[in-house]
Structures are given as structure tokens and as C-alpha cells.
N, C-alpha and C positions, 0 to 999 in steps of 0.2 A: 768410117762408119757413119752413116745416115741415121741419127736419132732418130728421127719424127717418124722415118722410113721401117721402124722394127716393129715386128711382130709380136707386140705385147702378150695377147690371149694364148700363142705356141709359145713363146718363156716364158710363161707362168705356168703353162702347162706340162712344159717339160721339168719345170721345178718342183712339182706339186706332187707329178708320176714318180720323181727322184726319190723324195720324203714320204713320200707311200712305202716305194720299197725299203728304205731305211725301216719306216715303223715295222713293214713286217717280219723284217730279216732279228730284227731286235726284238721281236716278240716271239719268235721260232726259237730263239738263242743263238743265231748265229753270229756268235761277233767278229768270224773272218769277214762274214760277206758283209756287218754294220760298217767294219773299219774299212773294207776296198767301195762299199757307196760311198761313203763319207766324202774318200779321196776324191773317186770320181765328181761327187759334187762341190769340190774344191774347185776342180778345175773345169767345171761346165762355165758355158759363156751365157746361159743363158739363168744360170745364175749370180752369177757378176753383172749382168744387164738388169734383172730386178733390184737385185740389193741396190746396186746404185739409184736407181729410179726410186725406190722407198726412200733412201735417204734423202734428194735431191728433191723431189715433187711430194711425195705424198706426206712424210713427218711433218709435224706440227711446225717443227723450229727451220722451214724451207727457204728463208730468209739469209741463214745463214748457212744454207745445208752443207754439207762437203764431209772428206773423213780426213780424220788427223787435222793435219794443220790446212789443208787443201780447202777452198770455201771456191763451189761452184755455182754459177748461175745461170749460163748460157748452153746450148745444146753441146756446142763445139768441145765445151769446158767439159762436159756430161761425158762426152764419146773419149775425150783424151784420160777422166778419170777410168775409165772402165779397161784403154789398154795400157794405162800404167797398174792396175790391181792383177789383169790378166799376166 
């Protein structure tokens, strides 16, 4: 996976169109279709590619960023967090 090479503005955007439809499907009352987005956005890549990029670049404590015991700082580190969460 090429970090620097990802399409930030389409994963966030595919993240963004995701939690749209969650809010709306949970405001319908549908909680079949809350619970199979939910899953679905479990397993999107292009929310595993944000989240890691929030924690890693943009949180305050970026110093230390990483999740669980894992402390990344390099791209390389970045891209291998994301297919071990994936």
C-alpha cells in the first residue's frame, strides 16, 4: 500500500456517505439496516485508512501515535498498521 499515494478526499468521503446513511437508517428506525451499515463500516478500507491517519497524523499525542501497544511513525509502519487492523 502506497501511503502518501491514497486518496484521502474519496476516504473520507466514502466515510462520511457511510455515517450519513447510518444516521439515516437510525433515524427511520431501522435497526436491521443500522446494524448491517455498522458491519459494513467495519469492514470498509477506507475506514480503516482514516481512522489510522487520525490517529497517527492528526491527534494531538502524534508523537507517540499508534493503537494498543503498537507506536507508529513511519509511512511504511502506517500502511502495515492498517493491514494488520484490516
Amino acid at each position: 500500500m502506497d501511503w502518501p499515494g491514497i486518496d484521502w478526499d474519496q476516504a473520507e468521503k466514502d466515510v462520511r456517505r457511510l455515517r450519513q446513511r447510518i444516521f439515516t437508517a437510525s433515524k427511520e428506525g431501522d435497526l436491521a439496516k443500522v446494524r448491517n451499515l455498522h458491519k459494513l463500516m467495519l469492514r470498509s478500507l477506507s475506514n480503516t485508512l482514516v481512522s489510522v491517519r487520525r490517529v497517527t497524523e492528526i491527534n494531538a499525542g502524534r508523537k507517540a501515535a499508534g493503537i494498543g501497544d503498537q507506536v507508529v511513525l513511519t509511512t511504511s509502519g502506517k500502511s502495515e498498521l492498517v493491514r494488520f487492523i484490516q
